[in-house]
Backbone as CSV, one residue per row, in Angstrom:
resi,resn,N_x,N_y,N_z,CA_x,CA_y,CA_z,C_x,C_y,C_z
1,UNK,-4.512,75.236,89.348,-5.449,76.071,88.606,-5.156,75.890,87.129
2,UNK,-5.721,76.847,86.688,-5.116,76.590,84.665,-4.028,77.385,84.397
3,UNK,-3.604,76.740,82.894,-2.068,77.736,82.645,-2.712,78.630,81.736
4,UNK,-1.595,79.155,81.071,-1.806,79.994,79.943,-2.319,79.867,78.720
5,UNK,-1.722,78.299,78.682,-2.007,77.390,77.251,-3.866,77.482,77.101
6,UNK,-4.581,77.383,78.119,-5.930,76.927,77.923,-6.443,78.686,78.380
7,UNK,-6.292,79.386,79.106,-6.723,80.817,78.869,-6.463,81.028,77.101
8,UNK,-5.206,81.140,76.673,-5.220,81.600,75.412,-5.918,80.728,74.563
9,UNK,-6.023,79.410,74.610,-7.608,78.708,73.815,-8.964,79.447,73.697
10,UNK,-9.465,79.961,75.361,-10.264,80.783,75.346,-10.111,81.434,74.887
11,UNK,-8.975,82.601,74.991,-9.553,83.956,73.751,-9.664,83.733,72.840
12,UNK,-9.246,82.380,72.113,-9.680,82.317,71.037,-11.105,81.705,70.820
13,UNK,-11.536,81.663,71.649,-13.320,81.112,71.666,-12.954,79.633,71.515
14,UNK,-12.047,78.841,71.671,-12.049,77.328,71.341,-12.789,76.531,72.667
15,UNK,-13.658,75.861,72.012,-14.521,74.977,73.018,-13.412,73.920,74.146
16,UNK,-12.501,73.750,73.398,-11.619,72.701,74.249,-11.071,73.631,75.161
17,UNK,-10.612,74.904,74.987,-10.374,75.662,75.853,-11.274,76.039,77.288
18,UNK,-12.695,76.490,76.864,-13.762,76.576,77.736,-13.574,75.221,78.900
19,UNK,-13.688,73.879,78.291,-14.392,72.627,78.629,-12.848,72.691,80.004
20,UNK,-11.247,72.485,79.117,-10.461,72.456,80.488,-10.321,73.984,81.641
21,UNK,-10.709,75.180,81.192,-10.788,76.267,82.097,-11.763,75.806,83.253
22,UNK,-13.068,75.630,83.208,-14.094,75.114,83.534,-13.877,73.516,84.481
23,UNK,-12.980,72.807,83.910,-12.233,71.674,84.810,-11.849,71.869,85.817
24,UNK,-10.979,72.970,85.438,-9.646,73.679,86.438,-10.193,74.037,87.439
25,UNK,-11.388,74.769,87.135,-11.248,76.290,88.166,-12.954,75.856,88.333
26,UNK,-13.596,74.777,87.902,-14.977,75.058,88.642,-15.093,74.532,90.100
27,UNK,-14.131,73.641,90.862,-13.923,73.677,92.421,-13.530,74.997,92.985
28,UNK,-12.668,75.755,92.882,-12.319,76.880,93.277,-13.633,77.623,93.161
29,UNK,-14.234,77.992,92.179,-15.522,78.951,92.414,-16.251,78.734,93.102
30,UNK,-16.902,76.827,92.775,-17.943,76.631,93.671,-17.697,76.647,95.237
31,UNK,-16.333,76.348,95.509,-15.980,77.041,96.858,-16.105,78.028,97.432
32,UNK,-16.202,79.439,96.505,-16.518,80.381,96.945,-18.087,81.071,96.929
33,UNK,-19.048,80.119,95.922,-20.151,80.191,95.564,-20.859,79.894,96.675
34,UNK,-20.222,78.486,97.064,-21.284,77.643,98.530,-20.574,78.545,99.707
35,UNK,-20.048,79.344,99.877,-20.277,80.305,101.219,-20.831,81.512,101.011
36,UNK,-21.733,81.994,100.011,-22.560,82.809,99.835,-23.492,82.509,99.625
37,UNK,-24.267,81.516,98.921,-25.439,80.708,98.292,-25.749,79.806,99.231
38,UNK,-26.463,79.547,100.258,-27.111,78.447,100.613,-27.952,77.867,100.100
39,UNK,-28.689,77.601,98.773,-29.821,77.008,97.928,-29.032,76.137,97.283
40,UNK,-29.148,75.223,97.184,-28.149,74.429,95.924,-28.556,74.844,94.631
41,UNK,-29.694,75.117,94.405,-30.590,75.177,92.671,-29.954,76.789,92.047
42,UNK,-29.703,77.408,93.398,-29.219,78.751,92.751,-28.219,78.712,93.029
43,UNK,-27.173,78.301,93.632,-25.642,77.352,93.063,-25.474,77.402,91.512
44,UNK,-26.407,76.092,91.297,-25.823,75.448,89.646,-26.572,77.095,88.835
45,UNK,-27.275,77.497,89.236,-27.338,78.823,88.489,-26.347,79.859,88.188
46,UNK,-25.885,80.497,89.285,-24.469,80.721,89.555,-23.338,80.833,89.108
47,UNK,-23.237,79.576,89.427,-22.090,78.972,88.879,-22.340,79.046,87.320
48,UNK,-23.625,79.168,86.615,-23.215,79.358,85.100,-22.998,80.626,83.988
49,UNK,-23.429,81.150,85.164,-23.575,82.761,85.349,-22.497,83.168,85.278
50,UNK,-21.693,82.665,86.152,-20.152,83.057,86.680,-19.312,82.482,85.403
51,UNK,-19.236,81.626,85.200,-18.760,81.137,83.935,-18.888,81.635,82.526
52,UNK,-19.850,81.744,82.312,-20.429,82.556,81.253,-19.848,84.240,81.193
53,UNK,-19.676,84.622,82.457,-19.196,86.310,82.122,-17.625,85.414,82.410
54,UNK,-16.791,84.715,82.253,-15.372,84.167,82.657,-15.285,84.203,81.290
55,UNK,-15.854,83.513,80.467,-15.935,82.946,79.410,-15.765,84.959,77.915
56,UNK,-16.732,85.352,78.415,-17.479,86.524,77.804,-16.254,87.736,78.077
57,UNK,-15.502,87.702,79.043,-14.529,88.913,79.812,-13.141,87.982,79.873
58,UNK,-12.964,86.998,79.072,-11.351,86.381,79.095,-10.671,87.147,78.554
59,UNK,-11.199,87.962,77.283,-10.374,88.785,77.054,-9.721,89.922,77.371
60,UNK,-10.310,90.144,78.401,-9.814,91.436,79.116,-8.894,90.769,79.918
61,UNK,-8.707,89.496,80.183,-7.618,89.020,81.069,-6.351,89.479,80.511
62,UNK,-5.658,89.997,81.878,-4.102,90.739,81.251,-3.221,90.368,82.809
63,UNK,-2.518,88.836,82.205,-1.911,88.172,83.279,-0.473,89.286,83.482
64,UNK,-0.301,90.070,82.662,0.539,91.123,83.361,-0.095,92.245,84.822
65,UNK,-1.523,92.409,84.594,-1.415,92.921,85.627,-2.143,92.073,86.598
66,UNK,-1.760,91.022,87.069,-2.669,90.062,87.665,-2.463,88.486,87.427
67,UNK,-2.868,87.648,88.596,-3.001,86.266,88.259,-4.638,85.768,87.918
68,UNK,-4.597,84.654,87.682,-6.144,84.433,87.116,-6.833,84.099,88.387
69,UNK,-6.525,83.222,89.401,-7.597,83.302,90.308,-7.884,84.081,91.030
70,UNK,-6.675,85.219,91.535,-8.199,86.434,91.935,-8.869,87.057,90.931
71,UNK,-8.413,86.960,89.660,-9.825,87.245,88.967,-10.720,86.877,88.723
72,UNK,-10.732,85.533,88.621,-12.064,84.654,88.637,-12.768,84.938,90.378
73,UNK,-11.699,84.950,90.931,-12.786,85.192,92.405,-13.516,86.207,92.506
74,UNK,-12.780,87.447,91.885,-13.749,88.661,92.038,-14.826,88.527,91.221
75,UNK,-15.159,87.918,89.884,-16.321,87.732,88.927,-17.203,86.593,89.816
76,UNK,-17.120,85.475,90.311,-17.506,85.069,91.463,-18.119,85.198,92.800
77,UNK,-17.643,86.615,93.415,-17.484,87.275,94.580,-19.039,88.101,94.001
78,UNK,-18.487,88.907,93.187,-19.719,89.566,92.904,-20.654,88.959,92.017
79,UNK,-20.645,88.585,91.400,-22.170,87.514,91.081,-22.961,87.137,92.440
80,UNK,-22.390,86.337,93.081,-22.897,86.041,94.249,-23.598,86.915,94.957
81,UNK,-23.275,88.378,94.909,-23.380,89.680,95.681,-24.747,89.846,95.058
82,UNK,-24.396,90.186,93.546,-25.572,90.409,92.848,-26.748,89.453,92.938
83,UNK,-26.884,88.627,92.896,-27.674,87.307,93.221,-28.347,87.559,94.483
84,UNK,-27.631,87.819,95.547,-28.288,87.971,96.901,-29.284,89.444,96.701
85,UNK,-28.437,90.246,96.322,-28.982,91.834,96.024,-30.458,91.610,95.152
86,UNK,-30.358,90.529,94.286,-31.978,90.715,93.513,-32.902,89.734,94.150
87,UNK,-32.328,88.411,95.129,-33.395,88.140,95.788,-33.888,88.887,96.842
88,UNK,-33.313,89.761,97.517,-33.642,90.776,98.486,-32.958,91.404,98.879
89,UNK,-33.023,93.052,98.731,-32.363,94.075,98.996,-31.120,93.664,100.330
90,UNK,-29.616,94.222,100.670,-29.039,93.775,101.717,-29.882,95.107,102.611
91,UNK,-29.987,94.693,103.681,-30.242,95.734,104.757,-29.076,95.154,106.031
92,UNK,-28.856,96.802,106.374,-27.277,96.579,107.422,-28.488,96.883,108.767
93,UNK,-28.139,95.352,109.259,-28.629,94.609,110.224,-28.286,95.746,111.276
94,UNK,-29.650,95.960,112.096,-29.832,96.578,113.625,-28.721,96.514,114.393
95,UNK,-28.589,97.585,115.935,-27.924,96.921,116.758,-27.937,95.636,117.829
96,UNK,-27.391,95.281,117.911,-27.226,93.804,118.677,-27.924,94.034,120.336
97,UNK,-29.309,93.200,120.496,-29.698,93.358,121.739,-28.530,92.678,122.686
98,UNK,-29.448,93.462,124.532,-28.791,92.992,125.107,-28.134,91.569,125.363
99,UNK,-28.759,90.921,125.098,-28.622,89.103,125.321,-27.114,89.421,125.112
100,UNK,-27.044,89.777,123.806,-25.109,89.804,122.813,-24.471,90.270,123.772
101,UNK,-24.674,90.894,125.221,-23.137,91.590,126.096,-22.839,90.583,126.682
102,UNK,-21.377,90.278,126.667,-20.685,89.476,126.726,-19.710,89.993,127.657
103,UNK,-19.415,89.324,128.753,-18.651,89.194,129.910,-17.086,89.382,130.014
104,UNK,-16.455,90.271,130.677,-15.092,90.759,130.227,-14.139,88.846,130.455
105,UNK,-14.673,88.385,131.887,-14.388,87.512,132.395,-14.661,85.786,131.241
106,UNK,-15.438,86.001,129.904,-16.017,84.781,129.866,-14.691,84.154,129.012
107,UNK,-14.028,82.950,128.763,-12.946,82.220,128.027,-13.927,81.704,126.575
108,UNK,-13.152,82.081,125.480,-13.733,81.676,124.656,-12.790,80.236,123.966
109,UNK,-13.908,79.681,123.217,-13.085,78.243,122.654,-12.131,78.863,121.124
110,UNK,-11.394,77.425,121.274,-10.324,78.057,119.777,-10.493,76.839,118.906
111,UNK,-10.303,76.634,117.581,-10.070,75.393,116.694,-11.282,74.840,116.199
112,UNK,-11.631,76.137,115.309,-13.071,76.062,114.699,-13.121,75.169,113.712
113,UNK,-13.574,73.983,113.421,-13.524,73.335,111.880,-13.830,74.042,110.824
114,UNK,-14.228,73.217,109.935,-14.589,74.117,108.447,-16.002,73.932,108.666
115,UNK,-16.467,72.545,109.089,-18.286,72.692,109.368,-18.636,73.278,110.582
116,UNK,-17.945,73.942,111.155,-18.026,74.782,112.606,-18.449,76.004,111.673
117,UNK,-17.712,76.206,110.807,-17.426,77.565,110.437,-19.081,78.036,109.467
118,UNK,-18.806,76.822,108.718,-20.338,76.853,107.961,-21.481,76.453,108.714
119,UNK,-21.317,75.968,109.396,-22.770,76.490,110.225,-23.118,77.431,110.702
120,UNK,-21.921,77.870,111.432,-22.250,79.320,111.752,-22.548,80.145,110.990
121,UNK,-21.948,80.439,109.833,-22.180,81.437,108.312,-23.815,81.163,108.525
122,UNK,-24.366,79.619,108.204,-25.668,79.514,108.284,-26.484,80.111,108.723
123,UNK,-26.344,79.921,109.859,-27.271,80.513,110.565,-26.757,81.918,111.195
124,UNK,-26.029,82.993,110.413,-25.673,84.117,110.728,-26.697,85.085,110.029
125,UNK,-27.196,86.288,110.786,-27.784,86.941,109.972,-27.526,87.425,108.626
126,UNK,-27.949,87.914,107.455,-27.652,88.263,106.270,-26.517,89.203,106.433
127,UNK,-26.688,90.364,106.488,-25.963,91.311,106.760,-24.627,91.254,107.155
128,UNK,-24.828,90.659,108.503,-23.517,90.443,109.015,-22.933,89.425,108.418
129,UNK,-23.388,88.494,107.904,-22.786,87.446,107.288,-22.067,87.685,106.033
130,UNK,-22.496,88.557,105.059,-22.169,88.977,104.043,-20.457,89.855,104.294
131,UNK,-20.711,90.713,105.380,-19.390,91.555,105.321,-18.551,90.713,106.003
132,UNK,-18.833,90.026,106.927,-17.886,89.019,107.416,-17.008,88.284,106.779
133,UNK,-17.519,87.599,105.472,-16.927,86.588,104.786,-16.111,87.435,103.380
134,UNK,-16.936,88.590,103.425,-16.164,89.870,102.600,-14.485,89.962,103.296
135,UNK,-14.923,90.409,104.524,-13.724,91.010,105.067,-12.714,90.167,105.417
136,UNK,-13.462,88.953,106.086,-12.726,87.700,106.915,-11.806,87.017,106.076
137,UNK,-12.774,85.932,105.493,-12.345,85.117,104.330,-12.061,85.429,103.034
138,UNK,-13.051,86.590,102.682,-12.214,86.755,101.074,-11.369,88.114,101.236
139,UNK,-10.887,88.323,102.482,-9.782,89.464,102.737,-10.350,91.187,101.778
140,UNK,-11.638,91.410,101.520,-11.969,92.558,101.037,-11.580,94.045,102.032
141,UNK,-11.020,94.799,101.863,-11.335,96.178,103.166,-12.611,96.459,102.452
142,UNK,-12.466,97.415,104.014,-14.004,98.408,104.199,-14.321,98.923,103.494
143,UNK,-13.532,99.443,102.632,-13.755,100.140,101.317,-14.540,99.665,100.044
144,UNK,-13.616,98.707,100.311,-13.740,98.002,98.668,-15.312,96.989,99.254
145,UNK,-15.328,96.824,100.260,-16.925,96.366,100.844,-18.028,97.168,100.596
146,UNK,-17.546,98.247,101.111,-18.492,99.757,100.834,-18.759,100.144,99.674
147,UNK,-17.685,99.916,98.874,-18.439,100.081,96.753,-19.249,98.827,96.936
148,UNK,-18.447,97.789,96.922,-19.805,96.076,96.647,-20.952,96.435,96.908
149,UNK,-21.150,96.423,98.190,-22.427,96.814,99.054,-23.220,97.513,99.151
150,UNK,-22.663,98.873,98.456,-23.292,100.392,98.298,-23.498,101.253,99.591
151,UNK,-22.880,100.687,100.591,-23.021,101.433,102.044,-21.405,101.621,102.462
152,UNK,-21.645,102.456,103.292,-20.360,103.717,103.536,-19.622,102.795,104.240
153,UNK,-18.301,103.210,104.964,-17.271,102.181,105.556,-17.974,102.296,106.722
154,UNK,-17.579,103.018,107.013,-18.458,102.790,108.863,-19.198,101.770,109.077
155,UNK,-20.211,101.842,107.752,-21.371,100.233,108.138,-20.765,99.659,108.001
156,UNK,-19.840,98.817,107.177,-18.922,97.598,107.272,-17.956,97.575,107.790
157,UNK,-17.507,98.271,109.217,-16.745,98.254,110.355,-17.655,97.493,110.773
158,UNK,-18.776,98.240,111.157,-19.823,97.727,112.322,-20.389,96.622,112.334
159,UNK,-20.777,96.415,110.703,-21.396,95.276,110.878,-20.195,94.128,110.949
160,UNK,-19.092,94.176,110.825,-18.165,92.965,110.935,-18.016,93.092,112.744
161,UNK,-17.326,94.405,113.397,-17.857,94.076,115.099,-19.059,93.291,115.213
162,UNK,-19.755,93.742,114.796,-21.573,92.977,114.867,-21.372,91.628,114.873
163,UNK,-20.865,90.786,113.813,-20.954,89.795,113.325,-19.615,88.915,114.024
164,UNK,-18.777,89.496,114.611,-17.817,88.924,115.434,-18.183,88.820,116.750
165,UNK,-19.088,89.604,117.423,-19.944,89.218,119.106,-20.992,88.570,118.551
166,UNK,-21.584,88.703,117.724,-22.983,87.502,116.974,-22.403,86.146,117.232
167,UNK,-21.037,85.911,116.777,-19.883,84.471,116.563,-20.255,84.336,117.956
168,UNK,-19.597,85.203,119.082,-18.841,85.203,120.032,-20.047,84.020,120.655
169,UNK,-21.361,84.806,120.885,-22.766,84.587,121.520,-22.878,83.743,121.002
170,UNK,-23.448,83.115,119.459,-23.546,81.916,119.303,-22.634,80.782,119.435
171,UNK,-21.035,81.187,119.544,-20.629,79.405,120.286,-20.973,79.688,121.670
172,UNK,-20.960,80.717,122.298,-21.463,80.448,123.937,-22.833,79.753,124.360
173,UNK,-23.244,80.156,123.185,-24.676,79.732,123.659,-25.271,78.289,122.845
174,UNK,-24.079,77.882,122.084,-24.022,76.106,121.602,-22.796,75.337,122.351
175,UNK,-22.572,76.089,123.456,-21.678,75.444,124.084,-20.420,74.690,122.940
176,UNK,-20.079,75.739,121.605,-18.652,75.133,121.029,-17.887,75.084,121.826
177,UNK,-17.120,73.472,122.393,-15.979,73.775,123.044,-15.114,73.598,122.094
178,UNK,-14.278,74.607,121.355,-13.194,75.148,120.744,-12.405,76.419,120.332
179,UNK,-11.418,76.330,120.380,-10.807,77.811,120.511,-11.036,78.371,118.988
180,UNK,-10.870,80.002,118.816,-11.458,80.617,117.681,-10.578,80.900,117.192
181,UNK,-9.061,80.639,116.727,-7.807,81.207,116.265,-7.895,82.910,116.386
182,UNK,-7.868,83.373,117.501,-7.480,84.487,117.959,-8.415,85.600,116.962
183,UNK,-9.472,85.279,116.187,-10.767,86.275,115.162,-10.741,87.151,116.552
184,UNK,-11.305,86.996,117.567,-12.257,87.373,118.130,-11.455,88.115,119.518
C-alpha cells in the first residue's frame, strides 16, 4: 500500500503525492468497487469519486488512530453504497419462497473460487447481496450495516440468513460441485 512519505505529500496538496497515492491504492479500491458495481462506466465513475473525497479528507487522516487502508475502504465502501442508493432505493428483499427449503439430508459442495464467488454476487438479489458482502467480505456487523443501510439490525440478520440459503439453492440448483468453506 502507500507510506507516510506520499500521504504527507498529499496534505500538502502536492500533485506527485496524489499521482503515487492513486498508484498504490487504486487496485485495492477497485477491488472493492467491482464487488459492488457491476457496470464498468459507473466503476471509472466511482472510482473518481472515491478518490476525489481520499484526496479532499487526507487531512483528517490520523495514522494514530488508524491504518490507511481501512480508511480508504470505508470512503470506498460507502460511495459504492451511495451510488447504489441513488440509482435505486435498497429495498430489504421479501421472504424466500418455498422452492429455497432445503433438505436437512442434502451435502453441500466446498472450494468456491473467486469467479464462483462473483457470479454468484451477480446474480444475487440486490438486497441480499449488499448485506452479504457487508457482513461476509468486508467483515461490517449488523450494526454498523444498519447505520449504512438505514434499516434496523434485525433486517440485516435476515437478510444475510436470506442470502446464505439464496447461496445454498443456487449452487444446488447449478449443480456447483464444490465445497463452501464451512459459510453455510
Amino acid at each position: 500500500m502507500t507510506n507516510s512519505q506520499t500521504i504527507a505529500l498529499c496534505k500538502k496538496g502536492k500533485e506527485q503525492g496524489h499521482a503515487q497515492l492513486y498508484k498504490d491504492c487504486a487496485p485495492y479500491v477497485y477491488s472493492h468497487v467491482k464487488r459492488y458495481i457491476w457496470d464498468v462506466e459507473f466503476r471509472k465513475d466511482i472510482m473518481q469519486e472515491i478518490f476525489a473525497k481520499i484526496f479532499i479528507n487526507i487531512k483528517s487522516f490520523d495514522s494514530d488512530r488508524g491504518n490507511f487502508k481501512p480508511w480508504i475502504k470505508k470512503i470506498a465502501v460507502n460511495e459504492c453504497l451511495q451510488h447504489i442508493r441513488k440509482i435505486r432505493p435498497l429495498t430489504v428483499a421479501k421472504g424466500i419462497d418455498e422452492s429455497f427449503d432445503l433438505k436437512d439430508d442434502v451435502v453441500l459442495p466446498t472450494a468456491l473460487t473467486r469467479t464462483d464467488i462473483e457470479l454468484i454476487l451477480k446474480n444475487m438479489p440486490k438486497g441480499y447481496k449488499i448485506v452479504f458482502m457487508l457482513a461476509v467480505i468486508d467483515g461490517y456487523t449488523h450494526k454498523e450495516i444498519s447505520e449504512k443501510l438505514n434499516i434496523v439490525e434485525q433486517s440485516s440478520r435476515s437478510q444475510l440468513t436470506r442470502a446464505k440459503k439464496w447461496i445454498r439453492q443456487y449452487l444446488l440448483n447449478n449443480n456447483v460441485q464444490k465445497d463452501l468453506y464451512g459459510l453455510f
